[in-house]
C-alpha positions as CSV (number, residue, x, y, z in Angstrom):
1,X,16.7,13.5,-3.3
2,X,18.1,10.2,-4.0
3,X,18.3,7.0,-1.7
4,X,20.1,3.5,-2.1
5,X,17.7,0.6,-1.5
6,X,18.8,-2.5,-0.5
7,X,17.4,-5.8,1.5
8,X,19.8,-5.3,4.3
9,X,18.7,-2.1,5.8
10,X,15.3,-3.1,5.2
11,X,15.1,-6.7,6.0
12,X,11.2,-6.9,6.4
13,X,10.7,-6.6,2.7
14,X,12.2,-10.9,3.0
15,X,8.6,-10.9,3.6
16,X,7.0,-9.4,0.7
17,X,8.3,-11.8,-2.1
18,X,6.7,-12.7,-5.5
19,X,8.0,-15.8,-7.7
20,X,11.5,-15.9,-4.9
21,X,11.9,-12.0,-5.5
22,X,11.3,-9.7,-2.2
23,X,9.7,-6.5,-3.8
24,X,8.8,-3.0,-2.6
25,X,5.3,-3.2,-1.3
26,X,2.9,-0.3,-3.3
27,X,2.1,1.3,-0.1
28,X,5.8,1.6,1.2
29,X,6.8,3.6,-1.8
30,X,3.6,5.7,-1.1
31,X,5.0,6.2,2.6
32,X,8.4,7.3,1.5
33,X,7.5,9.6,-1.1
34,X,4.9,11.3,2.2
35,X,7.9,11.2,4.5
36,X,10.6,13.1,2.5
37,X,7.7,15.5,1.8
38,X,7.0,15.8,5.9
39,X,11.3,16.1,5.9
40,X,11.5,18.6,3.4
41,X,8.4,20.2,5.0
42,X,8.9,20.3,8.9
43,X,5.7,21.1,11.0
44,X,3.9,19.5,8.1
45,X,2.2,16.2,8.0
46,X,0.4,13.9,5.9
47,X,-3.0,14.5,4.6
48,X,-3.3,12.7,1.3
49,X,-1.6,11.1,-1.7
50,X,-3.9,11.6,-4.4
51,X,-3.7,9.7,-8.2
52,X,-0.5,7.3,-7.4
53,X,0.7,5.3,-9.7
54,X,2.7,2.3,-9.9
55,X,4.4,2.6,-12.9
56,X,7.6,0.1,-12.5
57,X,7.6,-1.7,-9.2
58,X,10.4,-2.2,-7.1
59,X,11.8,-5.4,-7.0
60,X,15.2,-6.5,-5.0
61,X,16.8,-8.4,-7.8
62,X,19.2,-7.7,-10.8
63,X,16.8,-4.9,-12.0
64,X,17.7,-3.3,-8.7
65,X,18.9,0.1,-9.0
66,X,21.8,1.6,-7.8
67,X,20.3,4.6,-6.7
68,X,16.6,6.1,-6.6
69,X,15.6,10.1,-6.9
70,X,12.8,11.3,-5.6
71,X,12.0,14.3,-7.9
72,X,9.6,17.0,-5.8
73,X,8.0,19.6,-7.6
74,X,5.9,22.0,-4.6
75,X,2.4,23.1,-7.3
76,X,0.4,24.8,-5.1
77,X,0.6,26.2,-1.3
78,X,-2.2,28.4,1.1
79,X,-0.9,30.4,3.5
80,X,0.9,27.5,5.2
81,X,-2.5,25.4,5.8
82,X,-1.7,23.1,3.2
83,X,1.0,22.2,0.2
84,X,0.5,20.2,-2.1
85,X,3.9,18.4,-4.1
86,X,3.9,16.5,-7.1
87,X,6.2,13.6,-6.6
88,X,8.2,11.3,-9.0
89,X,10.2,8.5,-8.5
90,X,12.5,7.1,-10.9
91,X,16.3,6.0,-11.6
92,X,18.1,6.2,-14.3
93,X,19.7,3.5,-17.0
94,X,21.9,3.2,-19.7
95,X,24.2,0.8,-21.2
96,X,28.1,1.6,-21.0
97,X,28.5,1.9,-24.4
98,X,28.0,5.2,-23.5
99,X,23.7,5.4,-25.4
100,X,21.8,8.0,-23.7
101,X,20.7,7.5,-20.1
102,X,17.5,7.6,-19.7
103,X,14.7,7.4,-16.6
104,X,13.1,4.9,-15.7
105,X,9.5,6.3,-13.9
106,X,8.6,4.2,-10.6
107,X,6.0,5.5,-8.8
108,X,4.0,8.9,-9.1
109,X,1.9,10.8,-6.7
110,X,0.8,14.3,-5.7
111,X,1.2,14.6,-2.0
112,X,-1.0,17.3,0.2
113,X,1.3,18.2,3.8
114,X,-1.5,20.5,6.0
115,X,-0.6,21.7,9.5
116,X,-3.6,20.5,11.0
117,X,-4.7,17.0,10.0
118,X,-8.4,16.9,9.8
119,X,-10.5,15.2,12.4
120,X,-11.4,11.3,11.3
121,X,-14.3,11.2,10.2
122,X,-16.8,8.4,10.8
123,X,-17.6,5.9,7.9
124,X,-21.5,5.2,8.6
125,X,-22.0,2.2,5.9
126,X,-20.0,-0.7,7.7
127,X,-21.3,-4.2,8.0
128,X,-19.8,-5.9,11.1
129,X,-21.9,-9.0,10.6
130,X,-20.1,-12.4,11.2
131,X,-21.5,-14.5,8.6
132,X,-18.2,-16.1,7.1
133,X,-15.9,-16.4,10.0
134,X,-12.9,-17.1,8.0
135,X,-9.5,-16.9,9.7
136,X,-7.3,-15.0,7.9
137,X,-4.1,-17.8,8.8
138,X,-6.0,-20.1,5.5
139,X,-5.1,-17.4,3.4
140,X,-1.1,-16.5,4.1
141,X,-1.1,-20.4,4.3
142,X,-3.0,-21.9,1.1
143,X,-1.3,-19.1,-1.2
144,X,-4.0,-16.5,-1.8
145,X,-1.6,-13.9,-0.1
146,X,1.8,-14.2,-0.2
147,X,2.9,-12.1,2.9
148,X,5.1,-13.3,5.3
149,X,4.7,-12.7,8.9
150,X,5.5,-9.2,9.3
151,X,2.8,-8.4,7.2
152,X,0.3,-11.0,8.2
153,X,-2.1,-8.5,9.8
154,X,-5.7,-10.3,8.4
155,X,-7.5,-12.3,11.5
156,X,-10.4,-13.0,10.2
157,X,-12.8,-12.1,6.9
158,X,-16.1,-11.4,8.9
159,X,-18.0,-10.9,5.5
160,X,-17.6,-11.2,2.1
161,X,-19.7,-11.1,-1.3
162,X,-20.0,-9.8,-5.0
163,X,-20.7,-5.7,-3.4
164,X,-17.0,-6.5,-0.9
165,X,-16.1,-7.6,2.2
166,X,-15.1,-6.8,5.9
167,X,-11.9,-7.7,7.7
168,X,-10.8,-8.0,11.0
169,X,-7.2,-7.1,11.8
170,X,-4.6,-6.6,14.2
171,X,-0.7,-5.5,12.8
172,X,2.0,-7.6,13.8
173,X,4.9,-5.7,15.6
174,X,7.9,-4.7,12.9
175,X,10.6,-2.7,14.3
176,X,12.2,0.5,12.8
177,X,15.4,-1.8,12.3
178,X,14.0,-3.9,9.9
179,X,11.7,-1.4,8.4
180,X,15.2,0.4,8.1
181,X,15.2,3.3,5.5
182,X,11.8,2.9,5.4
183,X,10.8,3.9,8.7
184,X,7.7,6.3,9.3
185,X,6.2,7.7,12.2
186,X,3.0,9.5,10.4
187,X,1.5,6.6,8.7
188,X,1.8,3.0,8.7
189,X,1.8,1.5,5.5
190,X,1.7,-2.4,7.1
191,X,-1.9,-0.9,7.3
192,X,-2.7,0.3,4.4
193,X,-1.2,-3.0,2.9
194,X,-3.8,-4.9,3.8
195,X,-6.1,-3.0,1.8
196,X,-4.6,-4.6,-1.3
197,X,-4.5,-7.6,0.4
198,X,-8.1,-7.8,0.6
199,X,-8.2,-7.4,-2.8
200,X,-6.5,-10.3,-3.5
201,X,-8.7,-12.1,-1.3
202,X,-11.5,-10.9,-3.4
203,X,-10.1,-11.5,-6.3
204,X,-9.5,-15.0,-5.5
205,X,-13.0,-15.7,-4.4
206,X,-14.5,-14.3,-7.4
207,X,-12.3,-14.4,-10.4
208,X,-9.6,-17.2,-8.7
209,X,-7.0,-14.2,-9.7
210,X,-4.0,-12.9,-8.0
211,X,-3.6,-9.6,-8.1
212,X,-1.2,-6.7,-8.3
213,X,-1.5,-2.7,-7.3
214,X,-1.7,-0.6,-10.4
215,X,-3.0,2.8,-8.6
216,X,-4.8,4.5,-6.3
217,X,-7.1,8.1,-7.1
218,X,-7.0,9.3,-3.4
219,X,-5.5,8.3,-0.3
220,X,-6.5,10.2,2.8
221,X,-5.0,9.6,5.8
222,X,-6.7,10.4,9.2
223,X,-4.7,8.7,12.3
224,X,-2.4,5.8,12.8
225,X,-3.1,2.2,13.3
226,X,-1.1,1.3,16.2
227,X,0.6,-2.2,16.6
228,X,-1.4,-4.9,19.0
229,X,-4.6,-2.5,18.1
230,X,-7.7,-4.4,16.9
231,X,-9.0,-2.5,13.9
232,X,-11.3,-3.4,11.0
233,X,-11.5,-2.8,7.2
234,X,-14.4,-2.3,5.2
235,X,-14.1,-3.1,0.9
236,X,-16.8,-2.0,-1.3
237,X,-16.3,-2.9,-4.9
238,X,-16.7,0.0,-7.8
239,X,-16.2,-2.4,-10.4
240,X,-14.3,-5.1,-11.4
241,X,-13.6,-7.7,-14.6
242,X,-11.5,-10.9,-15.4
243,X,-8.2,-8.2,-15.5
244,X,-9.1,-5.6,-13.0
245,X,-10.5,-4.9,-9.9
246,X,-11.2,-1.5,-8.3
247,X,-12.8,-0.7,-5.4
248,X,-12.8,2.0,-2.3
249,X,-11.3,0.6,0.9
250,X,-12.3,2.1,4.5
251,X,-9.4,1.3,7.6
252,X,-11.6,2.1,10.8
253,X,-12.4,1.1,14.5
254,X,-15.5,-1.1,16.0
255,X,-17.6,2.3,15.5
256,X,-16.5,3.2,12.2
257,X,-14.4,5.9,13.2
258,X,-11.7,6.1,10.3
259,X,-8.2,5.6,10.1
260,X,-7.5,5.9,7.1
261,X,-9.4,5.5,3.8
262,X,-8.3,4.7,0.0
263,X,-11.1,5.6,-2.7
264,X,-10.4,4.5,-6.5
265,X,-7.9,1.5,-5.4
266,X,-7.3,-0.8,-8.8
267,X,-5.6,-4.1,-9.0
268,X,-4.6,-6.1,-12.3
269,X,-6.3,-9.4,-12.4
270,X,-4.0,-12.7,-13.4
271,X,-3.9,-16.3,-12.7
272,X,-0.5,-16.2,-13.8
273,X,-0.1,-14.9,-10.7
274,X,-1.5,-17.7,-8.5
275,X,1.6,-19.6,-9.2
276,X,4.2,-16.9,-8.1
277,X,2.2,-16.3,-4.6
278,X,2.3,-20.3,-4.1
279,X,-1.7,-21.0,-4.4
280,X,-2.4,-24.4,-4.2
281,X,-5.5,-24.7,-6.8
């Protein structure tokens, strides 16, 4: 299954850019690889992704590819409660000098489609204490995060400390026309986005690092985060250095009733990176 990818019909990624160069955001190549699995698979929705892997990011420049294949390989199925799909994404390169062509591995994943998505579950070790009161505005402004406004879903950082942090948010409204080709209806990835984004709030705090998604061991998704919909998210840190940070990430409501939840998350550490998200030292 392959797909052209291009700025135009999916203007929203204008607000995702690194060092002047919109890129794919971690979580939207997650929710496209999940939504040609719930196309190929109808009557089947998402469950989880579990080990995904940013191997080559996306980026909307001169590395841009022509075209990208999703490669789907179905490894295991039970009498249609569940499937579970092994999913690749890569294009292919070669010179014209006619050298071998060769692919170029993206983003890997193994998806699990169930017919009956299992009830949320509650996450019982949330702290909703208000003893920072950040607004989340300092941080798309000074340069910790990057995002532009369509992804600018942080209000506030309620909590935050060596063990993680807790976040209060509410999504801005993006329409399927500028989400263009990457439109989903089963799970919002401006959500899940945010979950790297506290990362990088983190690692800012603690290590004065910007930060970039390398993988994530399971993602399990529960129910969607509707626009205009206050929700929280809860970080715990697993462990983290000068170069990486991972931690298990919790997207839930005031009672800790779960949206969605990310377990095994890891960033890469760099200030290199402050200067290509803007942050003013």
């Amino acid at each position: 299954i392959s797909r052209r990818v291009n700025l135009e019909e999916s203007p929203v990624f204008q607000d995702h850019t690194i060092g002047g160069n919109p890129v794919l955001p971690a979580v939207h190549a997650m929710a496209w690889m999940a939504d040609v699995c719930a196309q190929e698979l109808p009557g089947f929705r998402l469950s989880n992704c579990e080990n995904f892997k940013v191997l080559n990011g996306v980026k909307f420049d001169e590395s841009l590819a022509a075209e990208y294949i999703l490669e789907l390989k179905e490894i295991e199925r039970l009498n249609g409660n569940f499937t579970d799909v092994e999913v690749k994404v890569y294009s292919l390169s070669g010179s014209e000098s006619g050298s071998k062509i060769l692919p170029r591995f993206h983003y890997s994943t193994k998806v699990r489609m169930v017919q009956q998505v299992p009830e949320a579950p509650l996450h019982d070790r949330i702290d909703m204490s208000n003893s920072h009161n950040l607004p989340g505005s300092t941080f798309y402004q000074d340069g910790t995060l990057f995002h532009g406004p369509k992804f600018q879903g942080i209000e506030q950082v309620l909590n935050i400390g060596e063990q993680g942090l807790t976040l209060e948010c509410r999504l801005p409204d993006v329409s399927a026309a500028e989400q263009g080709q990457f439109a989903t209806s089963d799970f919002n990835p401006f959500a899940a986005d945010l979950a790297f984004q506290a990362m990088l709030i983190w690692a800012w705090r603690f290590h004065q690092s910007g930060s970039l998604p390398l993988k994530t061991d399971l993602l399990e998704h529960f129910r969607n985060v509707e626009p205009a919909t206050r929700f929280f998210l809860s970080m715990s840190v697993n462990k983290s250095s000068a170069s990486t940070l991972n931690a298990n990430l919790f997207l839930h409501d005031e009672q800790g009733l779960l949206y969605t939840r990310m377990l095994g998350s890891e960033v890469t550490l760099s200030k290199s990176l402050n200067a290509l998200f803007g942050k003013n030292n």
